[in-house]
mmCIF file of the C-alpha atoms, coordinates in Angstrom:
data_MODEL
# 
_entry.id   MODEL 
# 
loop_
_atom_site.group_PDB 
_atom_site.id 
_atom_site.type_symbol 
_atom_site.label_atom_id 
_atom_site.label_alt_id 
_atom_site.label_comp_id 
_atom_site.label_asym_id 
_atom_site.label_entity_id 
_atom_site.label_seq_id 
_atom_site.pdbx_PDB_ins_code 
_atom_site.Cartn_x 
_atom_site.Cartn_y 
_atom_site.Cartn_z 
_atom_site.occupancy 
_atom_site.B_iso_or_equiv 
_atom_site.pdbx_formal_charge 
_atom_site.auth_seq_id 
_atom_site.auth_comp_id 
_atom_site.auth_asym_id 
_atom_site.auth_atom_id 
_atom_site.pdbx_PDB_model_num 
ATOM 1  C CA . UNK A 1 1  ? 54.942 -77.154 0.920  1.00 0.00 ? 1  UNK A CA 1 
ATOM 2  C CA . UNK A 1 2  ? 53.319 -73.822 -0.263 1.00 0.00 ? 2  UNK A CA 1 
ATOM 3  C CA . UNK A 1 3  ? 49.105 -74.462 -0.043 1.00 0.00 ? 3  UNK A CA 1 
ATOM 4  C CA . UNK A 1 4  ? 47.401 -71.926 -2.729 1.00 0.00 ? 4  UNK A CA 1 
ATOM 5  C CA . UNK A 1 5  ? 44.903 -69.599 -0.285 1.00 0.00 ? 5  UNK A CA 1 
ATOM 6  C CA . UNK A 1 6  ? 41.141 -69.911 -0.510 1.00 0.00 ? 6  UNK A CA 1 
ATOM 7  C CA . UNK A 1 7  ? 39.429 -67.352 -2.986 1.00 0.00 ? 7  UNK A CA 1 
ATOM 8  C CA . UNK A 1 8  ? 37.528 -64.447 -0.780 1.00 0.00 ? 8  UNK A CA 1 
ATOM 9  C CA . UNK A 1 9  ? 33.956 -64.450 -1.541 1.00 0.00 ? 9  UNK A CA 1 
ATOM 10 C CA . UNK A 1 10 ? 32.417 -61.419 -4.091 1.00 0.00 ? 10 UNK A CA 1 
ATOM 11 C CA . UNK A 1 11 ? 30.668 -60.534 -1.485 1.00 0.00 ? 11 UNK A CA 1 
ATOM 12 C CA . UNK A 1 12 ? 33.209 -60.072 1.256  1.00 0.00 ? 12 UNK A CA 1 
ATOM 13 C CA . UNK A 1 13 ? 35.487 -58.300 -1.397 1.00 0.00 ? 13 UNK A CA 1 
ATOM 14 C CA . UNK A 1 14 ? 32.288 -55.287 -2.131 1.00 0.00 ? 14 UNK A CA 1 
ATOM 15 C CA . UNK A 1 15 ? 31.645 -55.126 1.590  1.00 0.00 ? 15 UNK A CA 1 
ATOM 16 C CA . UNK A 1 16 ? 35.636 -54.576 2.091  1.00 0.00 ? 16 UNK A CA 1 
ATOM 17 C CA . UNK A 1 17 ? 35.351 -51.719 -0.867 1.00 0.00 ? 17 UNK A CA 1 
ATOM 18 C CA . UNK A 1 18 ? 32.324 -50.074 0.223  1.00 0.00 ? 18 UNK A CA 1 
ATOM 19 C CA . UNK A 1 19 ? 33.630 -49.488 4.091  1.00 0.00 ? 19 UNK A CA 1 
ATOM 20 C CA . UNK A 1 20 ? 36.837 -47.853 2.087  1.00 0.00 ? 20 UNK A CA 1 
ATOM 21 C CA . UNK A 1 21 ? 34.738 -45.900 -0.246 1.00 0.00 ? 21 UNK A CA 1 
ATOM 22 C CA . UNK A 1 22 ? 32.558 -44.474 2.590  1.00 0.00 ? 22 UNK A CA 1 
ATOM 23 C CA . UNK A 1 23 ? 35.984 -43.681 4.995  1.00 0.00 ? 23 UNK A CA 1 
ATOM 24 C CA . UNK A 1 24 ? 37.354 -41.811 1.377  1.00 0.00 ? 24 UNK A CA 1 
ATOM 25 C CA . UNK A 1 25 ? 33.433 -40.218 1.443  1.00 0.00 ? 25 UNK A CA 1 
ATOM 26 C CA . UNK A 1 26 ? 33.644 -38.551 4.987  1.00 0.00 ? 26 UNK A CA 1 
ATOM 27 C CA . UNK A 1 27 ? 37.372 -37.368 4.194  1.00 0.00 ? 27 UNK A CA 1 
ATOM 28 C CA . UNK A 1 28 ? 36.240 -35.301 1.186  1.00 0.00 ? 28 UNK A CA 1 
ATOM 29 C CA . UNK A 1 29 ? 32.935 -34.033 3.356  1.00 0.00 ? 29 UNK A CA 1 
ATOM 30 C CA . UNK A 1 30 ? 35.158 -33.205 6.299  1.00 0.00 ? 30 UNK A CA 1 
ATOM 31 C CA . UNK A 1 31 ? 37.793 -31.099 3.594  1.00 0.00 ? 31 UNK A CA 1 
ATOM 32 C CA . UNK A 1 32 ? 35.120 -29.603 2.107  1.00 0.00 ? 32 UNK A CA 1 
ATOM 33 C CA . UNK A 1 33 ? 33.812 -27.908 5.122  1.00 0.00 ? 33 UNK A CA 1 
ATOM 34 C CA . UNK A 1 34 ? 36.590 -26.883 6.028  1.00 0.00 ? 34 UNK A CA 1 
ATOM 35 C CA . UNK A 1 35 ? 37.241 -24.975 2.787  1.00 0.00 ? 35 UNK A CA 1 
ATOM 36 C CA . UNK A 1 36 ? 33.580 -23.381 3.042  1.00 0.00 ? 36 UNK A CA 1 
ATOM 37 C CA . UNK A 1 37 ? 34.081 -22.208 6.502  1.00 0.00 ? 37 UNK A CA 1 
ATOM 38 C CA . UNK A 1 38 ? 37.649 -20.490 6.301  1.00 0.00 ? 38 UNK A CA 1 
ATOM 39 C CA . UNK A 1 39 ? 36.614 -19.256 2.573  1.00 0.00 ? 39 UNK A CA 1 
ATOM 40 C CA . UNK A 1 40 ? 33.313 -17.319 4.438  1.00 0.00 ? 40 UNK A CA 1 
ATOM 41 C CA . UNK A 1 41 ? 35.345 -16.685 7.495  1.00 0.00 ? 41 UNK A CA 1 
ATOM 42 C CA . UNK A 1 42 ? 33.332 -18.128 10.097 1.00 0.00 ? 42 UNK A CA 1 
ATOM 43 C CA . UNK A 1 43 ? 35.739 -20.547 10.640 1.00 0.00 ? 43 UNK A CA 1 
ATOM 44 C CA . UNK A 1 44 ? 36.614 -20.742 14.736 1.00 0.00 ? 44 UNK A CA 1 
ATOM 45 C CA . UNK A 1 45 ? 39.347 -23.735 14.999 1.00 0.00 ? 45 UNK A CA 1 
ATOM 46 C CA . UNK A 1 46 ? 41.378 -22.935 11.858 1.00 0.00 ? 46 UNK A CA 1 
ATOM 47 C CA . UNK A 1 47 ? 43.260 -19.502 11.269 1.00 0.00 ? 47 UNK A CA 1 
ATOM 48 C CA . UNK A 1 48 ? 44.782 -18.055 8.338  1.00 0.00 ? 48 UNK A CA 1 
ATOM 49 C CA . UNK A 1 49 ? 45.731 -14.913 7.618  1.00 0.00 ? 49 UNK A CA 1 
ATOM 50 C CA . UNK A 1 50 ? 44.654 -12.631 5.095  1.00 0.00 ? 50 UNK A CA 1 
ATOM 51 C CA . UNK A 1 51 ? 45.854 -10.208 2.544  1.00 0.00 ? 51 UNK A CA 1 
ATOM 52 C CA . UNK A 1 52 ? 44.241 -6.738  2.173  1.00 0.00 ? 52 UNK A CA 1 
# 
């Protein structure tokens, strides 16, 4: 016989969120200095080449 499942707490649902939010957070920071470093070219473990 199916048993409905207990309700997770608010609290345990914004803690879950938050830990997502701040792995999304360090994704975008990590991208984004990427981008700076092979836009100013000091970038030493990413190569691309470029058009003159």
């Amino acid at each position: 016989m199916a048993v409905p499942k207990k309700r997770t707490s608010l609290s345990k649902k914004r803690i879950r969120k938050n830990i997502w939010k701040k792995k999304a957070y360090w994704a975008a920071v990590k991208a984004f200095s990427l981008a700076k470093s092979i836009s100013t070219g000091k970038s030493k473990s990413f190569f691309c080449a470029t058009n003159k």
